[in-house]
Structure formats: C-alpha cells, structure tokens
N, C-alpha and C positions, 0 to 999 in steps of 0.2 A: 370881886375879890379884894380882899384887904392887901392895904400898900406892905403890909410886913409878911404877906404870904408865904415867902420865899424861905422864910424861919419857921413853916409850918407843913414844908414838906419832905420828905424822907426821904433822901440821894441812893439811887441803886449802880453799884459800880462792880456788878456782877463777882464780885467775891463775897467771903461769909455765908451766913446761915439765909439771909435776905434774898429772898427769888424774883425773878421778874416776875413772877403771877403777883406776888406779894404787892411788887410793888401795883404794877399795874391796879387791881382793885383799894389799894391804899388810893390811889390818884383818882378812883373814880369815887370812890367815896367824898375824897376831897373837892370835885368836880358837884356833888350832890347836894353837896354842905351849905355851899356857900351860890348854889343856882346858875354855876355857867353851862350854859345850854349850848353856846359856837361852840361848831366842831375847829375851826383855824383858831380860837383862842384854849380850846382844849389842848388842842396837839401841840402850840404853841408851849405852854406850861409844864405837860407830859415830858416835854424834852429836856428841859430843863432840868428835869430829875435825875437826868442819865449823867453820869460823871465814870471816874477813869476809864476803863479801856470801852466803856461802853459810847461812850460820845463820840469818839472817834470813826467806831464801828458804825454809827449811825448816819456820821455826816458822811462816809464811805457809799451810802446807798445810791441806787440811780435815781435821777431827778423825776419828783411827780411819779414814784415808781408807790407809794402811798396814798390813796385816795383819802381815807380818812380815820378818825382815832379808832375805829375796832381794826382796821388792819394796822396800823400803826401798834394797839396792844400784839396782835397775834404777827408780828413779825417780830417783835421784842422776846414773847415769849416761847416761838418756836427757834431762834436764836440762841437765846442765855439760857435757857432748862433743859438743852440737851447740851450744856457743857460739860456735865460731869460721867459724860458716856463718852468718850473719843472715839472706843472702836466702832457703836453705833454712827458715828460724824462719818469716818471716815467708809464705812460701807457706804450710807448714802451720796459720800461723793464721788467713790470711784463708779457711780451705776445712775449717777443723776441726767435726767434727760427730759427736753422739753416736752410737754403734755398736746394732746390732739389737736386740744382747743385753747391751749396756753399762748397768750403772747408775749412776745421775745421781750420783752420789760419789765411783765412779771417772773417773767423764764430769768436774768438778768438777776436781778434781786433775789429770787430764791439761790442760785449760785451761788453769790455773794454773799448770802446767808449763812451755809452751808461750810463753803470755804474760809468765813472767818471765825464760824464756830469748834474749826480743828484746833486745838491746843498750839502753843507757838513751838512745841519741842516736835509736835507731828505733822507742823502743815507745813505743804508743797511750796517750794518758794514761787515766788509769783512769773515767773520764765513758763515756771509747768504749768502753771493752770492757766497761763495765757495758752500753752500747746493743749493743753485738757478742753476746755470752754467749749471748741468744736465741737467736740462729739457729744453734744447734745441732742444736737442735730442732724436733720436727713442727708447722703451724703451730698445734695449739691447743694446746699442750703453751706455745709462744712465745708466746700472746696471752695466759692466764694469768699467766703471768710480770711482765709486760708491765703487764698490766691491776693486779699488786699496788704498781706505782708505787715499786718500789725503791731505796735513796739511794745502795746503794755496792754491788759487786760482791760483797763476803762476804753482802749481805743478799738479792740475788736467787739465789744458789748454797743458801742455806740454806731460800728459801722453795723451789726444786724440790726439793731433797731431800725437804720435808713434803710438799707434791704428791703424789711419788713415790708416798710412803709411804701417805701418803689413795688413790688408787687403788688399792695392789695389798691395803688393807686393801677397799675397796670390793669390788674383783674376788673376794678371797676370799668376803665374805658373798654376791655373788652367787652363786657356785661351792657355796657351804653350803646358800643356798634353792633353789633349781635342783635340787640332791640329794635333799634333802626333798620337796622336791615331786617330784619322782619318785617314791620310795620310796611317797608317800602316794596317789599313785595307780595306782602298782600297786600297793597294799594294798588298797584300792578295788575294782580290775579281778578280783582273786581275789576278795574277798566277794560282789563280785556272781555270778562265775562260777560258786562254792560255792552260793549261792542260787537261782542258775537251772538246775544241778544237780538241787538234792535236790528243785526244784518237778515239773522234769520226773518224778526219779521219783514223785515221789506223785502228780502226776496220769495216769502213765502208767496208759492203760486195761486191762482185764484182759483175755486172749483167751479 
C-alpha cells in the first residue's frame, strides 16, 4: 500500500447518496489494486474509512465479535442500508431473538446492530433495552441475566457471554464424567464376566 493511501480512499459516514455496499466494494477493489491479501491489514484499513456516526458505531461492537473482513463488510452493511427503513428496524427489534444454533456474541452484536440502526428520534433509550436484551432469550437463560442486576447494556451482554461460557464448560465436564463412567463400567462388566468365566470352568464337574 502506498504511504499516501489514506487520500485514496472514500470516507463513508453513513449519510448521503454513498451506501455501505458502496463503499464496501470501493474498499475491495482498493484491496485488489494494490495486492493486500491480510485479512488484519484488510480490516485494519476498511475501518478507517468509517467516519461520523459510523465509527463510533463500530467501536461500540463486542470484542472479537468479527472474525474477519467478509463479516466485518456484512455487518457494516446489514447495519447502514437498513437505515432508511426505521419501521422495518424497529419490527425486527421488537421480535429479535437468539437463533438455536447462535452464540450469545453473535446474538450480542446482531442486537447492537439492530439497536443502533433505529433512528436517534425512535430509538429506545438504553435503560429499555438494557430491560429488552433479555428476551432474547429462553426463560432461565432471561432470569439469570435478570437476577445479576445489571447497570448498562454492555454489562448484561458481557455477563451472558460468561454464562454461555460456564455452561458449555459445565456440559463439557458432564460429557467427560458420563464417558468415564462408562468406560469404568464396562470395565467392571468384563472383570466380572472374566471371573464368572474361569469360575465356571473350574467348577465344572468332570464326566
């Protein structure tokens, strides 16, 4: 990348006729041009293109909740191009909910998505949607939540994530002693078998 890059690319600050799809493919093309192939020097650059209320918006995401630049475009763009629909914004937030197979970080981010793509004259102040955020979720997954009494929206987003994370470390150790105990008895079930075995032959009578 040339040292003067930075005057070669096209600031998208989500107003105007300029759309995130726009910019996005401008950035990839600019990515093409000039042969950067890293994706952390990709998305590095990418971001830099975001300016007023969109940077903000961005640095607002959850951490590492981006693995790399095609989600990084499709979270940009499923953000800013449904700005100019509010009433579409706000059905999907009053009905938004985490998916079967979704985890709580992407569940997390899409929220935040969602909620900062409502208009500032229509959206929830953040009291509500720290009391909203729950009902994503099943309800003890929600009473949880719920019951850690949390002050702001980043702090009940942070405490499911550890949740999360304490169950499926839970689930694993079940899943480890469940195994074990198996194996130990059917280790068991063979010794005894072996045993009742060789008892039979040795008391087998002679003819």
């Amino acid at each position: 990348m040339p040292q003067d890059y930075q005057t070669k690319i096209t600031y998208f600050d989500g107003t105007g006729s300029y759309t995130a799809l726009q910019n996005t493919k401008k950035m990839q093309d600019c990515f093409e041009n000039y042969e950067i192939d890293d994706d952390n020097v990709r998305m590095n650059i990418f971001v830099q293109s975001l300016t007023g209320e969109v940077r903000p918006w961005f640095r607002a995401l959850p951490a590492n909740s981006i693995a790399d630049p095609v989600a990084l475009y499709q979270t940009l763009i499923n953000r800013w191009e449904k700005k100019k629909d509010p009433l579409h914004i706000l059905s999907e937030y009053d009905t938004i909910k985490i998916g079967s197979q979704e985890v709580v970080l992407h569940y997390c981010a899409r929220f935040n998505n969602v909620y900062n793509a409502i208009p500032q004259n229509l959206r929830p102040p953040p009291d509500l949607a720290l009391i909203k955020f729950p009902d994503g979720f099943h309800s003890d997954m929600a009473y949880q939540l719920r019951e850690r009494a949390p002050q702001t929206l980043a702090d009940i987003q942070n405490i499911a994530i550890s949740v999360e994370a304490n169950l499926i470390t839970k689930r694993n150790r079940e899943k480890l002693l469940s195994r074990n105990n198996l194996q130990h008895l059917s280790k068991n079930w063979m010794q005894s078998s072996r045993v009742s075995m060789d008892l039979e032959i040795e008391w087998k009578p002679l003819k």
